[in-house]
C-alpha positions as CSV (number, residue, x, y, z in Angstrom):
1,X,115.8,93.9,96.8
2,X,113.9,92.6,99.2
3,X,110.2,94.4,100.2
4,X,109.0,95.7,103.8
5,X,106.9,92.9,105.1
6,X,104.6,93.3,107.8
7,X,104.7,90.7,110.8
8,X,101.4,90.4,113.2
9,X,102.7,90.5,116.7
10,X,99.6,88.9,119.1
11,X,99.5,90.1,122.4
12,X,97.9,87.3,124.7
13,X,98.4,89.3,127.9
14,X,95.4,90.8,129.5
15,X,95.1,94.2,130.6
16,X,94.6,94.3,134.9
17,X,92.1,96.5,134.9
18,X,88.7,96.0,132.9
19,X,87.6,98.2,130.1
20,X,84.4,100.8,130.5
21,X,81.7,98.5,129.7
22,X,83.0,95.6,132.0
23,X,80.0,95.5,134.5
24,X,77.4,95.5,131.3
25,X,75.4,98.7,131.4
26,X,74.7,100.6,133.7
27,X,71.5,102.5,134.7
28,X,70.7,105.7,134.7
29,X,71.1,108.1,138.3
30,X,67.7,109.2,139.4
31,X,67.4,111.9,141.5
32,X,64.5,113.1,144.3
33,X,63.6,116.0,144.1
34,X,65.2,117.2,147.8
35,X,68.5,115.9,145.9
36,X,67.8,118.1,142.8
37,X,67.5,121.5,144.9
38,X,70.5,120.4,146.8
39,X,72.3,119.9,143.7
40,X,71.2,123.6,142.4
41,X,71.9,125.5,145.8
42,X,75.4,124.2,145.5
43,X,75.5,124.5,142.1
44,X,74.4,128.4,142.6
45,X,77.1,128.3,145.4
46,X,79.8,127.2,142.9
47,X,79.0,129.6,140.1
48,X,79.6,132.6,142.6
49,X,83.1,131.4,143.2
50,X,83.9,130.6,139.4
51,X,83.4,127.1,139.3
52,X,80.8,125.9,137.7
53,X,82.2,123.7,135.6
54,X,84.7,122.1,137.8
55,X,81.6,121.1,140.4
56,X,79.5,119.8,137.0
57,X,82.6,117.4,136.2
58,X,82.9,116.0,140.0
59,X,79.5,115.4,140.5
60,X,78.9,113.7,136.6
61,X,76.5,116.2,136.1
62,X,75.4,117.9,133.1
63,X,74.4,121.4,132.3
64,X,71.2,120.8,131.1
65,X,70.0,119.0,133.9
66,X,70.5,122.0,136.1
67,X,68.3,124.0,133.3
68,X,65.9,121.8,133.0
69,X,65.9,121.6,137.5
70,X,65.8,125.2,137.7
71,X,62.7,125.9,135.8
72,X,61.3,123.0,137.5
73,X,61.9,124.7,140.8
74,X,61.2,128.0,139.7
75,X,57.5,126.5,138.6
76,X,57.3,124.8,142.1
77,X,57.0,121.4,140.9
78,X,60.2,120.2,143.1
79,X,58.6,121.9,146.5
80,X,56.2,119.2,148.1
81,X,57.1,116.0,146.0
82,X,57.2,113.0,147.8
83,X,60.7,110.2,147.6
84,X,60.1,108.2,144.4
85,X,57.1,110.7,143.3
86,X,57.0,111.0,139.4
87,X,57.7,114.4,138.5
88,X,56.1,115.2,134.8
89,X,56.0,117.8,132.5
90,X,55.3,121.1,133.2
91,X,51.8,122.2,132.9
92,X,51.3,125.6,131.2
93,X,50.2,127.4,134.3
94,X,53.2,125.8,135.8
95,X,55.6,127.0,132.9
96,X,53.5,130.7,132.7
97,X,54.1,131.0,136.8
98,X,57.9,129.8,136.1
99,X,58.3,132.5,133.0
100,X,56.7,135.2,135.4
101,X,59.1,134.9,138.0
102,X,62.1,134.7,135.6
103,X,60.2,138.4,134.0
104,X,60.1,139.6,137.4
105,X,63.5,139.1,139.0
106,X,64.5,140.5,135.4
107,X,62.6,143.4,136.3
108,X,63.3,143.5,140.0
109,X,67.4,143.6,138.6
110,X,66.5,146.7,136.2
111,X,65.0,148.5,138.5
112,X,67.6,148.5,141.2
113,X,70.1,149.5,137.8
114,X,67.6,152.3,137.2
115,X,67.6,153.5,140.8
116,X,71.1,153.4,141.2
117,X,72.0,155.2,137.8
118,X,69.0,157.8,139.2
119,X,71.4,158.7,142.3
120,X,74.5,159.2,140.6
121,X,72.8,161.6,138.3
122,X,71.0,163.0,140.7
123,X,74.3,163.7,142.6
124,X,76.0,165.0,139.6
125,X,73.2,167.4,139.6
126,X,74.4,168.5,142.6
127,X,77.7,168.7,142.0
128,X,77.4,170.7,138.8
129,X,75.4,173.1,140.6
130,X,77.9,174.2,143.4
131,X,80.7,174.4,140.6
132,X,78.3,176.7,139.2
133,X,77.8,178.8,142.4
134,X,81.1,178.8,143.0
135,X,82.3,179.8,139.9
136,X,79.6,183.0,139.9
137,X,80.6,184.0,143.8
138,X,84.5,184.1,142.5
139,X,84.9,187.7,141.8
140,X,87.4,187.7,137.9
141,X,90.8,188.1,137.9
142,X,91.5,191.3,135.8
143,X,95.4,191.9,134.5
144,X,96.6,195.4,135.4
């Protein structure tokens, strides 16, 4: 009986394009802050059409970027910066100021609900009344 042997085939041909890492490292994309709101109002645009995702994967962007950029804008740090400006951390008043507008667009969104919700029951109201009018003017069917 003879056993399964294993031969080594070497491949000396080289592939025509070069691999991922070719170029060395490459550096990481900074962004100005004009860029970053650009980036968010289409961003914004995309997620009303349903395609959030799809504009993150062409434009090699991540999801937390756009977080972290929208409370940045939301505290006002990316209004007013100068190209090439450092933009830091937020300072507290900066992140209270950003958490106070997030509270009141919240709010802003409930009270619209409320209001709506307000006039349809309000114009059930209405509605129920006149059936009850109406059924009290109808003079009853007696059988003979």
């Amino acid at each position: 009986m003879s056993s399964p042997s294993l031969i080594a085939v070497r491949d000396d041909s080289r592939m025509s394009s070069p691999g991922p890492r070719a170029g060395g490292p490459t550096s990481r994309r900074s962004f100005s802050p004009a860029q970053k709101l650009a980036y968010l109002a289409a961003y914004d645009a995309a997620i009303k059409a349903h395609e959030g995702g799809a504009y993150l994967r062409t434009e090699g962007l991540y999801s937390s970027q756009i977080t972290e950029w929208r409370k940045l804008r939301d505290a006002g740090v990316l209004a007013g910066k100068k190209p090439g400006e450092k933009i830091g951390r937020l300072t507290p008043e900066q992140a209270e100021i950003a958490r106070l507008r997030r509270q009141l667009s919240k709010t802003e969104q409930r009270l619209e609900t409320t209001g709506v919700a307000l006039e349809i029951m309000s114009k059930m109201h209405e509605l129920l009344e006149s059936l009850s009018k109406s059924s009290r003017d109808e003079t009853p069917h007696t059988k003979p």
